[in-house]
DOTORDREN-988042 format. One record per residue (C-alpha): residue number from 0; residue in three letters; x, y, z. Coordinates in steps of 0.25 Angstrom, whole numbers, always signed. Layout:
N
i,aa,east,north,up
NUM,ALA,X,Y,Z
...
***
This chain:
678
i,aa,east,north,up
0,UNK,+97,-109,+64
1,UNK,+90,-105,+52
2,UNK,+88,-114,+42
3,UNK,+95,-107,+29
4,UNK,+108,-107,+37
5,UNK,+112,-122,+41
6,UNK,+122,-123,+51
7,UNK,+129,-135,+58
8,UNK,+134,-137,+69
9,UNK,+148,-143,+67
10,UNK,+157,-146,+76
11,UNK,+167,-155,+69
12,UNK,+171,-142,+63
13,UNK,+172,-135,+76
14,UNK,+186,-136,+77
15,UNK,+189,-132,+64
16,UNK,+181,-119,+67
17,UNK,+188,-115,+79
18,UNK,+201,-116,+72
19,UNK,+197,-107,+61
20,UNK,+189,-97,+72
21,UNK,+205,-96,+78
22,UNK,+208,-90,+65
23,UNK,+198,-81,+64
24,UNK,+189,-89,+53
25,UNK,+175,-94,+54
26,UNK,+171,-108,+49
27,UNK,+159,-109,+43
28,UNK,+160,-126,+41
29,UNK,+149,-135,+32
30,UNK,+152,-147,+23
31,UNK,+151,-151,+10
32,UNK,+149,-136,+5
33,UNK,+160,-127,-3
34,UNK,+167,-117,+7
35,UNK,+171,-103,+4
36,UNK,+180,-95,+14
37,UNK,+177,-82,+18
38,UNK,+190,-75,+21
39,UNK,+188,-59,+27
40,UNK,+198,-48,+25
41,UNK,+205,-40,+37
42,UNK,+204,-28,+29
43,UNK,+192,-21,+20
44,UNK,+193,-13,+6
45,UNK,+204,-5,+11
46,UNK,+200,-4,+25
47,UNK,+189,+5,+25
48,UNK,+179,+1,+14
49,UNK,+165,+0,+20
50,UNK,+151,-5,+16
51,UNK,+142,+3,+9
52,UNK,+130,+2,+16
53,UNK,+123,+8,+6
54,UNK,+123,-5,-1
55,UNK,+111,-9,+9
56,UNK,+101,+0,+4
57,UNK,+89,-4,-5
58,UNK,+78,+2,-16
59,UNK,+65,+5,-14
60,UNK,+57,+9,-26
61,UNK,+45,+19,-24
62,UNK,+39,+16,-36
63,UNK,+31,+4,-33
64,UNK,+19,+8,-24
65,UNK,+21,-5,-15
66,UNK,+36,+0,-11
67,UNK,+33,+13,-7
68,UNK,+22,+7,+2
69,UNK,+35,-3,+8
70,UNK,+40,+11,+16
71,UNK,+27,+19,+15
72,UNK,+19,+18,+25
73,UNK,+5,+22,+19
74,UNK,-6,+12,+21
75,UNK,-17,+18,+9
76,UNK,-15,+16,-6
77,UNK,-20,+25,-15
78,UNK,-19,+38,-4
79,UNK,-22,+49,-14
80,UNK,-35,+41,-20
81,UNK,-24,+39,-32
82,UNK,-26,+27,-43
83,UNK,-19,+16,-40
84,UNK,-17,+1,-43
85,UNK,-26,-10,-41
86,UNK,-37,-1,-35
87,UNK,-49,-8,-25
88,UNK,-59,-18,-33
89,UNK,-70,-13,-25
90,UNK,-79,-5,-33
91,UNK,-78,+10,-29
92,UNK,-62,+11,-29
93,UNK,-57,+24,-26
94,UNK,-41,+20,-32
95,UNK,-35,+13,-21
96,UNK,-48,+16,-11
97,UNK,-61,+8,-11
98,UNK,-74,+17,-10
99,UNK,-88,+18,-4
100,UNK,-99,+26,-4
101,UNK,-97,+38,-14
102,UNK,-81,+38,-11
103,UNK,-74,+41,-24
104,UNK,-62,+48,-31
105,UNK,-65,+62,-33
106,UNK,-58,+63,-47
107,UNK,-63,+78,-51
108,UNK,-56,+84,-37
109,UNK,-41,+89,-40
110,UNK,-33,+77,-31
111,UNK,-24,+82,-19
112,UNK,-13,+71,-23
113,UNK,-9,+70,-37
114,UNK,-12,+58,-44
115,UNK,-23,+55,-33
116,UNK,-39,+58,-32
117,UNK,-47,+62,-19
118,UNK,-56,+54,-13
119,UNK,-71,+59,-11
120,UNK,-80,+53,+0
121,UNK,-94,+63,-4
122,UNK,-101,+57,+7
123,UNK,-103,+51,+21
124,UNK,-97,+37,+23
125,UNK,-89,+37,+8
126,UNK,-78,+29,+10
127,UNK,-64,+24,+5
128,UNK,-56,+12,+8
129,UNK,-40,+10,+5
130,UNK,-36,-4,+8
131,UNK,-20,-1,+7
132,UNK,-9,-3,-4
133,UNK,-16,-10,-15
134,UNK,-27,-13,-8
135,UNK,-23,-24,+1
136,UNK,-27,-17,+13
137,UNK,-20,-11,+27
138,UNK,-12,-19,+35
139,UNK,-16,-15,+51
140,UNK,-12,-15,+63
141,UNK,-21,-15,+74
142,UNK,-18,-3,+86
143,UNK,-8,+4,+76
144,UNK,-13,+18,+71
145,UNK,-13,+23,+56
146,UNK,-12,+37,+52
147,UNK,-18,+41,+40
148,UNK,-22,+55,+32
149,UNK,-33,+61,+23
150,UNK,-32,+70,+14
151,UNK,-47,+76,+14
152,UNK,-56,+88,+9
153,UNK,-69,+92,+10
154,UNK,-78,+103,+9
155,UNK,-86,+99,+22
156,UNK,-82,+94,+35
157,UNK,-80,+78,+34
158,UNK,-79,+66,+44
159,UNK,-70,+54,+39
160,UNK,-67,+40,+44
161,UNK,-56,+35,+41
162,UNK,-53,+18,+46
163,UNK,-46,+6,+45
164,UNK,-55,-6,+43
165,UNK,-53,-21,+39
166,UNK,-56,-22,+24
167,UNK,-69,-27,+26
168,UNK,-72,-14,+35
169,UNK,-71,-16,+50
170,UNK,-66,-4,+55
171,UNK,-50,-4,+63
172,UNK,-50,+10,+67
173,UNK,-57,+25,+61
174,UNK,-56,+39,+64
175,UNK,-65,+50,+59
176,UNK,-58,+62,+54
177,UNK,-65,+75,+54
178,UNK,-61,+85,+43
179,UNK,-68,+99,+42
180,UNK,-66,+100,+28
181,UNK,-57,+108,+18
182,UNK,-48,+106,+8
183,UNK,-37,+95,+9
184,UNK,-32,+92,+24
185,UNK,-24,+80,+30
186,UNK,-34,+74,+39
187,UNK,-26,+63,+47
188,UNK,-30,+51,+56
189,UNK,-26,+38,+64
190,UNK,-33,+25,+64
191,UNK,-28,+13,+72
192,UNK,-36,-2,+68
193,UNK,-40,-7,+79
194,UNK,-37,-21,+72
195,UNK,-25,-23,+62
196,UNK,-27,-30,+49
197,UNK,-19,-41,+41
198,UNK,-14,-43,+28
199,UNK,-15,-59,+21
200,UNK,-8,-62,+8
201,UNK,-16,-65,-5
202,UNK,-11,-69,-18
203,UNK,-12,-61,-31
204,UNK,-27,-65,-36
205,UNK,-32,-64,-22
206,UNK,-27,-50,-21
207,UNK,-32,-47,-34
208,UNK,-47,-51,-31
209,UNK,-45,-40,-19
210,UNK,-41,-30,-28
211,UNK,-26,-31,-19
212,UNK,-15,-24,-29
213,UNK,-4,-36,-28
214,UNK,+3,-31,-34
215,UNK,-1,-17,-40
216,UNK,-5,-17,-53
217,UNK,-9,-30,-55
218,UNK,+4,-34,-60
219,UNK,+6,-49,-53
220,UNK,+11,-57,-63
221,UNK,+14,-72,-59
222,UNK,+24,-75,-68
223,UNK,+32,-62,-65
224,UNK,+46,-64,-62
225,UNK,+46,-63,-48
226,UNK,+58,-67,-38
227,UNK,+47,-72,-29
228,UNK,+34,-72,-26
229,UNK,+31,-78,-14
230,UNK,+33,-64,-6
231,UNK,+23,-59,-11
232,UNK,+9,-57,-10
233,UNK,-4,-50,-10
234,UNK,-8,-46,+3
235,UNK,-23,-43,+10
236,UNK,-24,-34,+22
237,UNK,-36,-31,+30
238,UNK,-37,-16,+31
239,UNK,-43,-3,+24
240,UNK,-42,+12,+26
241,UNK,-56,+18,+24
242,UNK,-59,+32,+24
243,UNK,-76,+38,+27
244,UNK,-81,+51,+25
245,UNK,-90,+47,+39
246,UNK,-98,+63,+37
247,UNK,-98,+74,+29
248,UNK,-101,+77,+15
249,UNK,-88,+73,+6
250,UNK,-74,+72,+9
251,UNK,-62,+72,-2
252,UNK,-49,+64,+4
253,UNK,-35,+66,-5
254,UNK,-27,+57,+2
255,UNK,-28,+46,+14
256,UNK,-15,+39,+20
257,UNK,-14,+30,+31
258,UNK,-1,+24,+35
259,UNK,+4,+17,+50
260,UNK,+6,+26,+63
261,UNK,+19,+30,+67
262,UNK,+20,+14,+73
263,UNK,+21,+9,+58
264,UNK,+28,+22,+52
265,UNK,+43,+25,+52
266,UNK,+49,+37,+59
267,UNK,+36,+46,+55
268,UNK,+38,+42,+40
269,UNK,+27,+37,+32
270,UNK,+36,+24,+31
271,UNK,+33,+9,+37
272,UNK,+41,+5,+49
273,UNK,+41,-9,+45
274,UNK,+50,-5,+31
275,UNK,+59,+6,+38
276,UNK,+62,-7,+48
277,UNK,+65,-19,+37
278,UNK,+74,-8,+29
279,UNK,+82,-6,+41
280,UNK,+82,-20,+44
281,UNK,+87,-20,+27
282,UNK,+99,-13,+32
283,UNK,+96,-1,+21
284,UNK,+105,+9,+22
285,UNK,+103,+17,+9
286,UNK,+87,+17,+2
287,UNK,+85,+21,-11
288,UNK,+70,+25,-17
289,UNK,+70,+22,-32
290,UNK,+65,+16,-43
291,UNK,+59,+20,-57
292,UNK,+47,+27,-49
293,UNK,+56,+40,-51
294,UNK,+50,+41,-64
295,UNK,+35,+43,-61
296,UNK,+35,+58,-60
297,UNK,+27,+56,-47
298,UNK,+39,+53,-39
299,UNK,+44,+69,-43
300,UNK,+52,+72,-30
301,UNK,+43,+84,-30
302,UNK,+29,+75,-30
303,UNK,+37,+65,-17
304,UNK,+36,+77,-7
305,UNK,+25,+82,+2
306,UNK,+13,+76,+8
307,UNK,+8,+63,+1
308,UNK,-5,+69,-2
309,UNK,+1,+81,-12
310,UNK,+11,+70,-19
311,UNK,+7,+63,-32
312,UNK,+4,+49,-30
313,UNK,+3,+38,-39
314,UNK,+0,+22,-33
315,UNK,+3,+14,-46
316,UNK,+11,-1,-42
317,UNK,+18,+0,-55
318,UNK,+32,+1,-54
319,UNK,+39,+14,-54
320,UNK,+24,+22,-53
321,UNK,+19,+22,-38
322,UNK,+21,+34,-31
323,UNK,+14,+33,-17
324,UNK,+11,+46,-12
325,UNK,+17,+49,+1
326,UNK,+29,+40,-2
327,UNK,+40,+45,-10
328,UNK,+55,+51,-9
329,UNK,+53,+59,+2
330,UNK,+48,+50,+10
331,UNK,+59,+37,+7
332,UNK,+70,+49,+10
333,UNK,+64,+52,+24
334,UNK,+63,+35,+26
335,UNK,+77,+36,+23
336,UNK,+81,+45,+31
337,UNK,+73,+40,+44
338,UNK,+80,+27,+43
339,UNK,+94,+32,+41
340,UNK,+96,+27,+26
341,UNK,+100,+37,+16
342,UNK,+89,+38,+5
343,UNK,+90,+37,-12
344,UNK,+81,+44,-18
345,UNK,+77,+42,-33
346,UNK,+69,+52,-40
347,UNK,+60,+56,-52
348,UNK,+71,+63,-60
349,UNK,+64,+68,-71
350,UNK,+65,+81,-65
351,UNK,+72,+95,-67
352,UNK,+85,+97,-62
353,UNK,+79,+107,-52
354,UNK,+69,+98,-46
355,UNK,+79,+89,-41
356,UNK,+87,+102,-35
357,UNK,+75,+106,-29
358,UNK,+74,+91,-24
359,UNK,+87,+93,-17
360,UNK,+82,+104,-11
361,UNK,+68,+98,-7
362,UNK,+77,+88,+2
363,UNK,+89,+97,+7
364,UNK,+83,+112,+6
365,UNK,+80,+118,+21
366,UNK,+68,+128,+21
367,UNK,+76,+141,+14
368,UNK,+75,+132,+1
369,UNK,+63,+131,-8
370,UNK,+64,+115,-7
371,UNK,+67,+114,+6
372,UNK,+55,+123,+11
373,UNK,+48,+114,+4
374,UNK,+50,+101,+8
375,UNK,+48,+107,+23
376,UNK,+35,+112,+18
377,UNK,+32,+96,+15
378,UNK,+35,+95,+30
379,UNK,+50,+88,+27
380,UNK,+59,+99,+37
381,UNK,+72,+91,+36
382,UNK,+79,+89,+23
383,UNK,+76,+76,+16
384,UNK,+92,+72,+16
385,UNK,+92,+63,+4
386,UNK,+106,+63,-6
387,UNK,+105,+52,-14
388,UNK,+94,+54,-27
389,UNK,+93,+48,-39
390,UNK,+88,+56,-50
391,UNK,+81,+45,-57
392,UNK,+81,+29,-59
393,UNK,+85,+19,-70
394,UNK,+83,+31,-80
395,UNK,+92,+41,-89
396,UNK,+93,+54,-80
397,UNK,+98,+64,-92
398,UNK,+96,+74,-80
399,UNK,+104,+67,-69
400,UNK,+116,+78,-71
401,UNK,+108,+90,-71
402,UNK,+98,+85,-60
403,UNK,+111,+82,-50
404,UNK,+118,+95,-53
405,UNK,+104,+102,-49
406,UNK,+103,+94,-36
407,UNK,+118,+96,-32
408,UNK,+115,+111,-33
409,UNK,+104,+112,-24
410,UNK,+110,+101,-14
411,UNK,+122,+112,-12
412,UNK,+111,+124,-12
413,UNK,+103,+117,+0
414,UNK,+116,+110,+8
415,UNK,+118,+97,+3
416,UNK,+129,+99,-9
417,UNK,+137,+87,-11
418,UNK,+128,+79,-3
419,UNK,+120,+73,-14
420,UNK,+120,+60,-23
421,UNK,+112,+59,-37
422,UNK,+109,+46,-42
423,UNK,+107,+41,-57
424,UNK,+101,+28,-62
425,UNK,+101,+28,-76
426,UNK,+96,+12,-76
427,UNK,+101,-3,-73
428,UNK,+112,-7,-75
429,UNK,+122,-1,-82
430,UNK,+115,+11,-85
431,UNK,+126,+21,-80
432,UNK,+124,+37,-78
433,UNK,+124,+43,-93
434,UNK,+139,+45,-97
435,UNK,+136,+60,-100
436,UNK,+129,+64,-87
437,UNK,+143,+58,-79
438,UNK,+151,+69,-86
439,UNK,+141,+79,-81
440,UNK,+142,+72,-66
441,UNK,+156,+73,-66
442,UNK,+153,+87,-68
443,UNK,+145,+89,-55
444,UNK,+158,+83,-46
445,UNK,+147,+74,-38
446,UNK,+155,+60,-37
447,UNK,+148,+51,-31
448,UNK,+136,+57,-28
449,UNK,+133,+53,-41
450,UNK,+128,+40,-43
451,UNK,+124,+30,-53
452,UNK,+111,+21,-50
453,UNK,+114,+5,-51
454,UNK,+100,-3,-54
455,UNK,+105,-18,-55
456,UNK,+94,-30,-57
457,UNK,+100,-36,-46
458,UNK,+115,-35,-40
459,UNK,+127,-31,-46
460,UNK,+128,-16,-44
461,UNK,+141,-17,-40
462,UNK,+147,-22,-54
463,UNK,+139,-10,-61
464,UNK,+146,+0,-50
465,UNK,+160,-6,-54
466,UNK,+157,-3,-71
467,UNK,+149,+10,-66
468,UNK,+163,+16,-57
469,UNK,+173,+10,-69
470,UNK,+167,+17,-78
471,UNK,+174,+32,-77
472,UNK,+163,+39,-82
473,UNK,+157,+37,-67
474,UNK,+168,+38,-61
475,UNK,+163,+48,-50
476,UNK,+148,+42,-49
477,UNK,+146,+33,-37
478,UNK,+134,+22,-40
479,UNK,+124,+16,-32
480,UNK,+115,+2,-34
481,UNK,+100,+6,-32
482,UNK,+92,-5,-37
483,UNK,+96,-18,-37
484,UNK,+84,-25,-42
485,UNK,+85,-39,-41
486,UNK,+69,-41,-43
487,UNK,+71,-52,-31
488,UNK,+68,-53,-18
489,UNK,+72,-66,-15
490,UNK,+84,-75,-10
491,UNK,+90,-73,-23
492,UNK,+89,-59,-21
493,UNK,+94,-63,-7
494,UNK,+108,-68,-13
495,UNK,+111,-57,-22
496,UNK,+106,-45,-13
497,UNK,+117,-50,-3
498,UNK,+126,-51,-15
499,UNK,+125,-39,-20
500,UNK,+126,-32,-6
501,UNK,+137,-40,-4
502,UNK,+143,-34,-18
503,UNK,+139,-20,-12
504,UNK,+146,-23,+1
505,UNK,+159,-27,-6
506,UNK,+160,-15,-16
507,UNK,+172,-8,-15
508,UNK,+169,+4,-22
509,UNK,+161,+17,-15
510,UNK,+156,+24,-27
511,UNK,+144,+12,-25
512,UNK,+135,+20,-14
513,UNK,+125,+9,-12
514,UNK,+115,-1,-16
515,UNK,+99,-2,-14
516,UNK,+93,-16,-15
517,UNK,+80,-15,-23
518,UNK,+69,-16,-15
519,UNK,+71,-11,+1
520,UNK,+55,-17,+1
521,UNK,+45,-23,-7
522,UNK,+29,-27,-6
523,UNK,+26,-40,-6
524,UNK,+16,-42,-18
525,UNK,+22,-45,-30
526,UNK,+26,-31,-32
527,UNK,+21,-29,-46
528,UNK,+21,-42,-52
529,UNK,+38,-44,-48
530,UNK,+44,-32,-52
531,UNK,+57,-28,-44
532,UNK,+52,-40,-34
533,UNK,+66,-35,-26
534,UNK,+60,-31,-11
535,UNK,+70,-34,+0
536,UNK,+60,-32,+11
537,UNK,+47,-35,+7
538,UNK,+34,-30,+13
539,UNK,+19,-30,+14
540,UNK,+9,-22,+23
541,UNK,+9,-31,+35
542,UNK,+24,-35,+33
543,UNK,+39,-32,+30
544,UNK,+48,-43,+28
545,UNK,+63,-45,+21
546,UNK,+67,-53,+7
547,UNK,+78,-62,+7
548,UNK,+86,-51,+1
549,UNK,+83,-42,+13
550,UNK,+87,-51,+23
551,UNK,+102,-48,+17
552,UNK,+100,-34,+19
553,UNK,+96,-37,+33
554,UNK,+107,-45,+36
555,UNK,+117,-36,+30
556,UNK,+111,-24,+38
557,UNK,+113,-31,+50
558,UNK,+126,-35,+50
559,UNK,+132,-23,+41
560,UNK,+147,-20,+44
561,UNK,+152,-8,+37
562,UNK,+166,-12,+32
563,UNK,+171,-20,+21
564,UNK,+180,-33,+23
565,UNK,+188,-40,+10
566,UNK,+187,-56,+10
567,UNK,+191,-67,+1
568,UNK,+184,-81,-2
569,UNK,+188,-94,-3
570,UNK,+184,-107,-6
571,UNK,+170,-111,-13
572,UNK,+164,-98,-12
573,UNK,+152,-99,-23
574,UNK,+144,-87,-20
575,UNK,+150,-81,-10
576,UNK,+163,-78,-20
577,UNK,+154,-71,-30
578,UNK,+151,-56,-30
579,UNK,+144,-52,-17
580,UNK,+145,-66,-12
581,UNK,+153,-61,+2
582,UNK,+153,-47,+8
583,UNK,+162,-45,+21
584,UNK,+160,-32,+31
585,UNK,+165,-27,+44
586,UNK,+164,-18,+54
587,UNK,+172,-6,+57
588,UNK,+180,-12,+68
589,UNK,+182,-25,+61
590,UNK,+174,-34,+72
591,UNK,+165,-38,+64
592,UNK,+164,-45,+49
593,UNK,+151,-47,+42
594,UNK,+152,-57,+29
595,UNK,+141,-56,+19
596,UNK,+140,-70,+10
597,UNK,+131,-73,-1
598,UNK,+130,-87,-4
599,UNK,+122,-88,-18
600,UNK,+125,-103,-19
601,UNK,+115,-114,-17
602,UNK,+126,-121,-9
603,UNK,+128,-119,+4
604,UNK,+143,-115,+6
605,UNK,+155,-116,+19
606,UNK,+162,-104,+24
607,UNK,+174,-100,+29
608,UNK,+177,-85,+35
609,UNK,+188,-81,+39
610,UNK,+188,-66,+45
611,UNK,+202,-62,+44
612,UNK,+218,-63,+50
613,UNK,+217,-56,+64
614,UNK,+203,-58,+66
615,UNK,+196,-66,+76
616,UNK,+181,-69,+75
617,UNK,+173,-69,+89
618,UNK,+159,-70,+82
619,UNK,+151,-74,+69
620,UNK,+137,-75,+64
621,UNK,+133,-80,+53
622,UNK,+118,-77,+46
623,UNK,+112,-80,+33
624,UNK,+99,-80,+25
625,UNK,+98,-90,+14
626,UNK,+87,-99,+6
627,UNK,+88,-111,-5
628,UNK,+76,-105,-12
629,UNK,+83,-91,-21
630,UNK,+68,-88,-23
631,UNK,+65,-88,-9
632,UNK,+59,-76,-4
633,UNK,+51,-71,+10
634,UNK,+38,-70,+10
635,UNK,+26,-66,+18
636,UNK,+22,-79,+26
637,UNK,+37,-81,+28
638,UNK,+44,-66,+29
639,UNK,+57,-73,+35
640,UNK,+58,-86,+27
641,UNK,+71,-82,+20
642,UNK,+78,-74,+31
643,UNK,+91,-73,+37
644,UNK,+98,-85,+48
645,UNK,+99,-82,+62
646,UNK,+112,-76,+65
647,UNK,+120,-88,+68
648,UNK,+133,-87,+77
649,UNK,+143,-95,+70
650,UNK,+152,-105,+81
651,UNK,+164,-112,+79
652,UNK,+157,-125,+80
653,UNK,+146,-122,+70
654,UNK,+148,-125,+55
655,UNK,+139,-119,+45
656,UNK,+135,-115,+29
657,UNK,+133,-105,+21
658,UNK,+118,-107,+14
659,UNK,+119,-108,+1
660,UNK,+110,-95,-5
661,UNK,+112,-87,+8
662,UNK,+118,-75,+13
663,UNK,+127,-75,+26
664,UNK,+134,-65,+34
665,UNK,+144,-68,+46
666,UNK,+146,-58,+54
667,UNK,+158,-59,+62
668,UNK,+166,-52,+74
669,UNK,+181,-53,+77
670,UNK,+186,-47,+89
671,UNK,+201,-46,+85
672,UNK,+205,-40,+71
673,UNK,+222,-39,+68
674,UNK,+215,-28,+58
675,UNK,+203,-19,+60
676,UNK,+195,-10,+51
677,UNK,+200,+4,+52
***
């Protein structure tokens, strides 16, 4: 039995046990702790209320570089030759590239990718190397193919090698590609390493002296306020892309990608299958792409669609300033739709009303419509079935109004009318939609499909939905909680995430859509010297792995039960008594109950649960993740040290305790119930 979750094997209580089973209850039996009884309803809110699982969805925020490259599976930094952070310390550096011979940036030719500047190779056996995102080179693996692409031009026919090699330059696998010259043409290839390649950890000075970015920007700060350092490092891998112009007389290459064969991409998408796995494995049902990057002009819907190599892109780790070309709405909306999830989509708002009509008609239109055709023409032929958009974040939209009314338009024009939501977040907190712009909403008869934008430091969204829907002036706008940014990733983030699901999943009223947990993922490395250290799955190049505050999505996902069920405590409770301490669930039929329980409390604690007149329990399983250390966190060298127990069958002769700082969930099946679900 895992060591977070004592148990005892008690038969003096055994008798006791089965007395209480008879009656339909189950004992949970330690000494010399407080005990708190667990008391299920028969009935729900009414009968029919249900969860909203839109309360299991999470934030991912585009705007740093490193979470973009958590879903994007491209392998080169710097593909359009751009400036970015923390270039190379070898001499000749080329931005993100390293270069030999007479390789350089041709600065006076007019770039293909805004923002970036082509490559030059003038002459035979000029080379460029790109060790990877921040320079901490490619993580390989051996007898798995790599599919990459150049952008090239040249006024003669040109041979090019393009390799894998180990960083000191043993070659792992190269191709030749032949190109007969001409302007800009994709020129694509494959390469699989004969041998793979590892990645080691390195602290901060040590990635430093390498010329590693950890992070970006040079922005570690040892004293910064961090929840926990020990998940992150600095990490060194052993390989390099390199491109050679092997003959001809000069060659010009725009753009280079590289990114895993179809083994290591999801469902044809430029996405990592290892990060579509762990967010399933998070349970998300609802993801949302937001964050103050909606202000970098780059992040124009209009600038996010194409081929990567015609969109502006610009590699900066500051917060709010990456824009990673080929990764952008369009992309998260197709990821979105591939697993099943609906998506959020939060945009550069400082537009004209037309350009988000036209936006709703790039999505929706079918090939009569000027939009539509165009978005085909990009080599989208279905629709791109979004409906939720946020028009801005954490800023005054004085537009909002006149945006929406523009987009509801065009939505009936190409087929979707009423099908639409328009999101506002005006800021944290309290910062509710302008009172002069609900008079004109109420105007547009949309009801709910209006919604106000929550951003919490932390939980607590639910008391701010209560003053929000008191409040008659919103008396038709739903809201929705879309960042919760606790800035933790720890087990005391572990407590209050499954608090505040556990508030989530008790909340009565509808107009609440959903919640997103900030971050769905996160890069190991001290992500700009702590800011918004919030990652419920954390990640590296050679590996994915879950924070304590994941682990309770995880084992919410996988016991999720859709119906609501009333209880009442009694007894000691501590925690469990206090908001979002308890949540209790069923299935349709009423076989089976699931109790969530947070106990916050250092103390370990007894309980009782009794499941109800009329019903007889046939089954109960008991599992739990805790830790005596709040600060405790998962790291690299020990991915599963805070993780949750094996799921225990609870016995009539067994007696156990709730750990104190833990979260628990009993999952229960009756087979006789005097009332069921309807």
């Amino acid at each position: 039995l895992h060591s977070v979750l004592p148990c005892i094997l008690a038969l003096p209580h055994a008798m006791w046990a089965r007395a209480l089973a008879a009656f339909g209850v189950a004992a949970l039996v330690a000494a010399d702790v407080p005990s708190c009884k667990v008391t299920v309803q028969a009935l729900d809110h009414g009968g029919t209320r249900r969860v909203n699982p839109w309360a299991m969805g999470c934030h991912s925020d585009s705007g740093y570089a490193h979470q973009a490259r958590a879903l994007f599976a491209e392998l080169l930094y710097g593909n359009a030759f751009e400036k970015v952070p923390d270039p190379p310390l070898e001499t000749n550096r080329l931005n993100g590239w390293i270069g030999f011979g007479g390789a350089r940036l041709d600065d006076g030719s007019e770039p293909l990718v805004a923002g970036g500047t082509p490559l030059l190779l003038p002459s035979a056996r000029d080379a460029a190397e790109n060790r990877g995102f921040a320079g901490e080179g490619l993580y390989l693996k051996a007898g798995k193919s790599y599919d990459g692409y150049l952008l090239v031009a040249s006024e003669e026919p040109v041979v090019l090698d393009v390799s894998l090699q180990t960083l000191d330059g043993i070659p792992l696998a190269t191709t030749s590609l032949k190109f007969s010259g001409g302007n800009w043409t994709k020129v694509d290839f494959s390469l699989t390493p004969s041998t793979g390649t590892t990645c080691e950890g390195i602290d901060f000075i040590t990635a430093q002296a390498l010329g590693v970015g950890c992070p970006l920007n040079n922005t570690y700060d040892p004293k910064a306020d961090m929840s926990d350092r020990t998940a992150h490092i600095c990490v060194r891998c052993g390989g390099q892309f390199v491109l050679t112009l092997k003959r001809g007389a000069s060659a010009r290459i725009a753009y280079a990608s590289l990114q895993p064969g179809s083994w290591g991409r999801f469902a044809g998408l430029p996405v990592h299958v290892e990060a579509v796995e762990a967010l399933r494995s998070l349970g998300v049902r609802v993801i949302r792409q937001g964050g103050s990057f909606e202000l970098n002009p780059n992040f124009h819907w209009k600038s996010q669609r194409g081929p990567p190599w015609l969109r502006p892109t610009s590699v900066d780790g500051d917060w709010g300033q990456a824009d990673v070309s080929g990764w952008g709405m369009f992309e998260m909306i197709d990821l979105s739709r591939a697993i099943g999830i609906p998506p959020i989509i939060t945009t550069f708002f400082k537009i004209e009303p037309r350009e988000y009509a036209e936006l709703v008609e790039y999505c929706w239109g079918n090939a009569s419509t000027k939009w539509g055709a165009v978005r085909i023409a990009d080599g989208h032929l279905e629709p791109y079935e979004v409906r939720h958009f946020e028009l801005g974040n954490e800023h005054p939209n004085p537009s909002f109004i006149a945006q929406v009314k523009s987009m509801e338009e065009r939505a009936a024009e190409v087929g979707v009318g009423g099908q639409l939501s328009y999101i506002l977040s005006n800021g944290w907190g309290y910062h509710w939609p302008d009172p002069a712009q609900t008079i004109d909403a109420a105007a547009l008869g949309l009801g709910m499909r209006l919604i106000w934008d929550i951003h919490v430091n932390g939980g607590g969204a639910t008391d701010l939905a209560d003053y929000f829907f008191e409040n008659a002036s919103y008396d038709t706008w739903a809201a929705m909680n879309l960042e919760t940014n606790y800035g933790d990733h720890t087990v005391q983030r572990m407590l209050g995430e499954a608090q505040d699901l556990n508030r989530h999943f008790n909340y009565a009223n509808p107009r609440l859509l959903g919640r997103t947990g900030s971050f769905c993922m996160e890069r190991s490395g001290y992500n700009e010297g702590g800011l918004n250290d919030q990652g419920l799955i954390f990640f590296l190049p050679n590996m994915t792995w879950f924070q304590p505050p994941g682990y309770v999505h995880v084992m919410v996902s996988r016991t999720w039960q859709p119906m609501v069920r009333n209880f009442t405590l009694e007894g000691e409770c501590g925690s469990l008594a206090a908001p979002g301490g308890l949540s209790v669930q069923a299935s349709e039929d009423g076989e089976t109950t699931v109790l969530r329980l947070v106990n916050a409390d250092v103390q370990a604690r007894r309980l009782n649960i009794s499941l109800g007149v009329g019903e007889v329990t046939t089954s109960l399983t008991w599992q739990s993740i805790a830790s005596a250390d709040l600060a405790g966190a998962n790291t690299p060298s020990q991915p599963r040290k805070i993780a949750p127990s094996e799921e225990l069958d609870i016995t009539e002769d067994m007696a156990a305790e709730l750990p104190g700082q833990s979260f628990s969930i009993f999952v229960s099946t009756s087979s006789r119930f005097r009332v069921a679900f309807v």
